[in-house]
N, C-alpha and C positions, 0 to 999 in steps of 0.2 A: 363288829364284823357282820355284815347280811347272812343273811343263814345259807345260800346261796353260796359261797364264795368259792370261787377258783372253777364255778359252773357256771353254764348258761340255763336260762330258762327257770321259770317261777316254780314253787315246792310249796307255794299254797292251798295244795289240792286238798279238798273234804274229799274223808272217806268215811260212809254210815256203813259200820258194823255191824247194824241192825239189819241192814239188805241181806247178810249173808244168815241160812236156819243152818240146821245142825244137821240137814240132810242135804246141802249143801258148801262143796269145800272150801274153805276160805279162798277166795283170790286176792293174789299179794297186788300194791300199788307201787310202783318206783317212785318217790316223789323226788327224789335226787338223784343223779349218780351215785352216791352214796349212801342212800338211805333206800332200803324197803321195809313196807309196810304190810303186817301179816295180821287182819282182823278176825278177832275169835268168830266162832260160829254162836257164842255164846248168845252173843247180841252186843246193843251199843253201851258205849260206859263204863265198860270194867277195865279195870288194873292195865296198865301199859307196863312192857319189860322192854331196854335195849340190849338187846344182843351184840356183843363185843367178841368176834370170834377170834381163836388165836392164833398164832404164825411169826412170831419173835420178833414183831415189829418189822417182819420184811415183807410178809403176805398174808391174805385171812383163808381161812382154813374153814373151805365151801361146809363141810360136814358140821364146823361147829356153830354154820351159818342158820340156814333153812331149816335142817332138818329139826332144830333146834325150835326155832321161831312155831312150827309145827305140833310139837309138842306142846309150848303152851298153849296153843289155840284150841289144843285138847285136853285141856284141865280149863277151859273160860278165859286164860288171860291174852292180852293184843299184844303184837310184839312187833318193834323195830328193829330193822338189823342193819346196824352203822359197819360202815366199810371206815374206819378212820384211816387218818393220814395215816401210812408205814415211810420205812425208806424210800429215798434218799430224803423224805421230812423229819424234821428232830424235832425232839420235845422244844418246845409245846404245841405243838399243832394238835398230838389228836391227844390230849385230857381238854385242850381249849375247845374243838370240835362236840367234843361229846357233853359238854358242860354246855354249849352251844344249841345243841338240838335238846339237853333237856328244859332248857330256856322257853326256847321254841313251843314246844310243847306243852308246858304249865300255862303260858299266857295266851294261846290260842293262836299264836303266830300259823302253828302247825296246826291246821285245823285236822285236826283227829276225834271221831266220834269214840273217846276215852275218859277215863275217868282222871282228872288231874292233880286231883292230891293223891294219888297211888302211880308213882313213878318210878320200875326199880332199874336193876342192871345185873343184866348177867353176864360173866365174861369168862373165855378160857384162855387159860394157860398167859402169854404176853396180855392177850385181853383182860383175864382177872387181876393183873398188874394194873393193866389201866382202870379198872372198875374200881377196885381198889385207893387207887389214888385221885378218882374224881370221889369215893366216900368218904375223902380225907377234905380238911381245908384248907390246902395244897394253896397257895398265892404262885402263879407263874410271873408275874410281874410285867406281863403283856398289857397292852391299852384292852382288851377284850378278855382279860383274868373275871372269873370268877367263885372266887372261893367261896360262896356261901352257898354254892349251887349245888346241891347234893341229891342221892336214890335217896327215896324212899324206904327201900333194904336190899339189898344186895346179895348176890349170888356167885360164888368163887369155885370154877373147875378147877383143878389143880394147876392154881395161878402160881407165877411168879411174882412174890414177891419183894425179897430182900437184893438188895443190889450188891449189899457187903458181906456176907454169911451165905455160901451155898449157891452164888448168881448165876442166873444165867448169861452167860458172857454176850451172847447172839441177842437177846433183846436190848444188852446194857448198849453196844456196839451199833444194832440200826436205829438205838432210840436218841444215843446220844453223840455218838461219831466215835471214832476209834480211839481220840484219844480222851482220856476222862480221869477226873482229879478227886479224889476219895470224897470231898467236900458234893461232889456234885453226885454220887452212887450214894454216899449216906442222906442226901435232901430229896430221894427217891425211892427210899427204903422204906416199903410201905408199910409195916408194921412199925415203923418209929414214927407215923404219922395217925397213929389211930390216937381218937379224941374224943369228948363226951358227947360228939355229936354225932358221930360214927353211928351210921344206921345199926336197922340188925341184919347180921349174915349167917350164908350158910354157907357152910365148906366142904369139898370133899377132894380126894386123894388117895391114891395108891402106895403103899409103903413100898413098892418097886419101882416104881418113874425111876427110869435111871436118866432121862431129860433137865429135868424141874425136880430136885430132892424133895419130902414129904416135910422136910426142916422146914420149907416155906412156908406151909399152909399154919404148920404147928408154930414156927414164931407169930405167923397173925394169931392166931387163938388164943395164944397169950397173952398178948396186945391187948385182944378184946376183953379177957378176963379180967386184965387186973386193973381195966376202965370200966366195970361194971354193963359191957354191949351185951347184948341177947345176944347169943349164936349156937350153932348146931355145926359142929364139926365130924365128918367121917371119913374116915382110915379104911382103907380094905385092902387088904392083906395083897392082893392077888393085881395086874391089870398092869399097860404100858400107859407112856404118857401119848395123849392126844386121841383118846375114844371115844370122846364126844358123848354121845348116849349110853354109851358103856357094852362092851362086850360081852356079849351072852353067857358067853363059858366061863365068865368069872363074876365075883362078887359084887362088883363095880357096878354093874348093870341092875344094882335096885337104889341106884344115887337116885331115877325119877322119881321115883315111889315115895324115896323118903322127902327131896325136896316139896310135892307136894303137897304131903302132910304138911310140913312146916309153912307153908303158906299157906293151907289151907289153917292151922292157928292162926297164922296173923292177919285171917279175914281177906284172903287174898281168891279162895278158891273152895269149893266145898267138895270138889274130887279131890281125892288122894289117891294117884297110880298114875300109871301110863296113858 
């Protein structure tokens, strides 16, 4: 599949993130209709994140978009933000899309002044279902499957992830059609696909979401546990589902801080905060 597809016009575009100091603000690139491209001020070469915003597989959710992509480029890291197929497209379009551009992007297809063995994913809520499941080695069985295509580590907002325990019915429904055979919700259940190859992640969650239960996050961590994955999982007591940066007045709002640190361990970033 061209990396291009179902668009017109080339997504070949170099962008030096070296052009942009730290006294100037990043400017994003559109190289697709579905792809922008947010270069740290850092300079060029450092760590790429896709940004998977979420919206239950019907729409993306502008906040978990940009504002997102922003904050990495203020801890050093470059960030894309994939608009993947939603409804009325059913799986597999967008884990093949997003397996697609990190294709792209490792081989130079996408020429990005980045670094290309540090390739992660960050995704919220439907999006960290799909991050989730492109960290998996998911076979769609498309001529354009690629199962060995994986992040580098992974970043989970309080995804959805179980199709069978706790689902959410509005992702299972625009992702897979209305009607859907337990064979096809349980070969989508992202914690029954976690494996020794499963990047590392981090996760975080509201024990209130009354959207997306806190069960999701916690059956992945288990997943991850009891396959020996690195991961950093947190619970906070307080916050609804879909805050993206997190809400001030509650607890939620130091998920930045802490996911920096954790990358800033895995050599991703040597700020830890906002």
């Amino acid at each position: 599949m061209p990396l291009t597809t179902g668009y017109a016009g080339a997504v070949n575009t170099a962008v030096d993130a070296s052009a942009v100091t730290p006294a100037t603000p990043p400017t994003p690139v559109d190289l697709a209709p579905d792809l922008t491209f947010y270069p740290a001020a850092a300079g060029a070469s450092g760590p790429l994140v896709l940004v998977l915003p979420g919206g239950g597989y019907m729409m993306h959710a502008d906040h978990e978009g940009e504002p997102i992509a922003r904050w990495l480029n203020g801890i050093g890291i470059n960030a894309l933000v994939v608009r993947y197929p939603i409804a009325p497209a059913r799986y597999p379009s967008a884990i093949d899309r997003v397996r697609e551009v990190m294709d792209a992007t490792r081989s130079g297809e996408l020429d990005l002044a980045v670094d290309r063995t540090r390739v992660g994913v960050l995704g919220f809520s439907a999006g960290g279902h799909l991050a989730a499941l492109v960290s998996s080695g998911l076979t769609t069985g498309g001529p354009d499957a690629r199962p060995d295509t994986r992040p580098d580590l992974a970043i989970l907002a309080y995804p959805v992830i179980s199709f069978i325990e706790n689902p959410h019915l509005g992702s299972i429904e625009n992702l897979l059609g209305p009607r859907t055979t337990p064979e096809q919700r349980t070969s989508l259940s992202a914690e029954l696909l976690v494996d020794a190859s499963t990047p590392p992640t981090f996760v975080w969650h509201t024990a209130e979401d009354a959207a997306v239960p806190v069960s999701n996050s916690l059956a992945y961590a288990s997943a991850l546990a009891a396959r020996g994955i690195p991961f950093d999982l947190h619970v906070f007591e307080r916050g609804e589902h879909g805050i993206g940066l997190g809400d001030p007045d509650t607890p939620a709002s130091a998920w930045p801080s802490l996911c920096a640190a954790w990358l800033s361990e895995h050599g991703w970033t040597g700020t830890a905060g906002r």
